[in-house]
N, C-alpha and C positions, 0 to 999 in steps of 0.2 A: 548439521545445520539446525539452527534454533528457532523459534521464534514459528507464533501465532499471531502475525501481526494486525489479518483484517479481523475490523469486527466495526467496519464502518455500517453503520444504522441511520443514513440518511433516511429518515421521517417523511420526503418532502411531501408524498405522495398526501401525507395527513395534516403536513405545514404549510403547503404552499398549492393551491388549485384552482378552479376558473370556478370566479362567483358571479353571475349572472348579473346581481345586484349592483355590483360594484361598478364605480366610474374606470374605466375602459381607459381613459387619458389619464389622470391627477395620479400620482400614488399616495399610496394611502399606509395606516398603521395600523394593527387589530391584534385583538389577542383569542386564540379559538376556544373552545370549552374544555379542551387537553392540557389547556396553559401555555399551548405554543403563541410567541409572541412573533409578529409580522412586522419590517419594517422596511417603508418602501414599494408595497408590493403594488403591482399595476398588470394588467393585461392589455398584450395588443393585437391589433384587429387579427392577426392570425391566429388568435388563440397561444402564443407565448405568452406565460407568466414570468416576471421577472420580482425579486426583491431585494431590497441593499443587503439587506440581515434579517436572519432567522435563527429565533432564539429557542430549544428544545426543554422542558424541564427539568431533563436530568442533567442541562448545566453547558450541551455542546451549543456550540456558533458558527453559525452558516454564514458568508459573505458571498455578496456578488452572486444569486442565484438566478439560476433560469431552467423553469421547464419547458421543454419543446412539445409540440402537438401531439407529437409522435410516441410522448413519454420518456424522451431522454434528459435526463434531469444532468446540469454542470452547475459546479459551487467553484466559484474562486481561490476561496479558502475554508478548511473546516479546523476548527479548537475544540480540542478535548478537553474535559476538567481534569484529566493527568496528566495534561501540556503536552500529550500528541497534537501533532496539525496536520494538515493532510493539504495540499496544495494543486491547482485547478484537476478537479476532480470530476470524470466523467459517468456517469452511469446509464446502460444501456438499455432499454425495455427489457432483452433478454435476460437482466441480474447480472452482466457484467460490470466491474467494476475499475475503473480506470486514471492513477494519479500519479501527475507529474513529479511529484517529491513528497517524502515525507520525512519529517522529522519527530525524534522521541527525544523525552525529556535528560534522557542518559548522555546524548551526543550522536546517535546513529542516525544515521541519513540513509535513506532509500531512493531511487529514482527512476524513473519508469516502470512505475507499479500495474499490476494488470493480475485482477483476481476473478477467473473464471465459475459459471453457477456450478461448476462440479466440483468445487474445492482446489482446483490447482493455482496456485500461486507465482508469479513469475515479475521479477526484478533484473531490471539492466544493469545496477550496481549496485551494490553499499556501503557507504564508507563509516567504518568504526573510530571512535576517538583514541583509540591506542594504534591509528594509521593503517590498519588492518582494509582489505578493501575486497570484497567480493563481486565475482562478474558473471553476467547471465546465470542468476539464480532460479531455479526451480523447486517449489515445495509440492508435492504430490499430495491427494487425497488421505493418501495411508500412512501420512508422515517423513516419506522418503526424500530429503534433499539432495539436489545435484547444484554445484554450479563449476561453469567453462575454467574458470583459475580462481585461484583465492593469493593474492599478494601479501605477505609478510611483513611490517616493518625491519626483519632482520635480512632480508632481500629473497627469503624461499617464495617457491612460488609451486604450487599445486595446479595439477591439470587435470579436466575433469574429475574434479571428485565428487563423490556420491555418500551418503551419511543414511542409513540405514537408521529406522525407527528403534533397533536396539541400542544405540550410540556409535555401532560400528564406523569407521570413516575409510574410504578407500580411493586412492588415487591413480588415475595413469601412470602420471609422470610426476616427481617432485623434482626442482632445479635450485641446488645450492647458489651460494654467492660467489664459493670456489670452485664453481667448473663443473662439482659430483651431480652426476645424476640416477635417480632411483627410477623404477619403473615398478608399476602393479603394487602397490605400497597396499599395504593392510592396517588400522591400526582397530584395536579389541577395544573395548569398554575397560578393558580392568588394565590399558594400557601398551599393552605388547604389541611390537611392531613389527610386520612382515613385508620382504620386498627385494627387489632383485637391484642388485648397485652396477653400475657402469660407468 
């Protein structure tokens, strides 16, 4: 399995937070001494921040934000200046992080994204532009990917497989188009595949 894909830096805590001064009803627009630009932004009597958009300097976009009391900060939408988006987006006081879709500029799509404070990673699917589709994704701490099946455009389809931080890839079960089925499949880095056929 590939891919380092969070490295969401939602700001809010330094973008978006309760000013005393500020009209409580109206929303309003401001830019902070950071450069973070405010638009929309209002608090209401329970202490919710809300803002239409929140602009970062180094170029991302926050839509539709709201901080909760509690510290649970949700974006509607976020855009990267690499044309990542990340789509309603939760975060938890604990550092959990939580989003319903995301898309990268390549064609990949990710979907129910959930990136825990100890580094584990886990996605309910993801679909590749070459039709490729992965399911219950798991990225560990130390780099070790697992996920439940990986579907093929050519009809294979992988059962639990698991991707070792050396490149190793190893599977349950693999299921031909033709019937064949493999079990305990190995395959090496430099290629060579091991595994029992039935």
């Amino acid at each position: 399995m590939k891919r380092a894909i969070f490295a969401v830096s939602l700001l809010l805590a330094a973008g978006v937070g309760c000013d005393e001064r500020q009209d409580r009803q109206l929303p309003q627009d401001r830019q902070l001494p950071n450069g973070t630009r405010l638009f929309g932004e209002r608090t209401l009597k329970d202490g919710t921040v809300k803002a239409g958009r929140v602009e970062l300097p180094d170029g991302q976009k926050q839509f539709d934000v709201t901080v909760l009391p509690d510290g649970t900060k949700k974006v509607g939408r976020l855009e990267f200046p690499n044309g990542k988006k990340w789509f309603d987006v939760t975060m938890l006081p604990d550092g959990t992080q939580k989003g319903k879709r995301i898309e990268f500029p390549n064609g990949e799509k990710d979907f129910d994204v959930t990136a825990l404070p100890d580094g584990t990673k886990k996605i309910g699917w993801v679909e590749f532009p070459n039709g490729q589709k992965w399911f219950d994704e798991t990225t560990l701490p130390d780099g070790t990917g697992k996920a439940a099946r990986i579907e093929f455009p050519d009809g294979v389809k992988w059962f639990d497989e698991t991707t070792l931080p050396d490149g190793t890839e190893k599977a349950a079960r693999v299921e031909f188009p033709d019937g064949r089925k493999e079990f305990d499949t190995t395959t090496l880095p430099d290629g060579t595949v091991k595994g029992r056929a039935r």
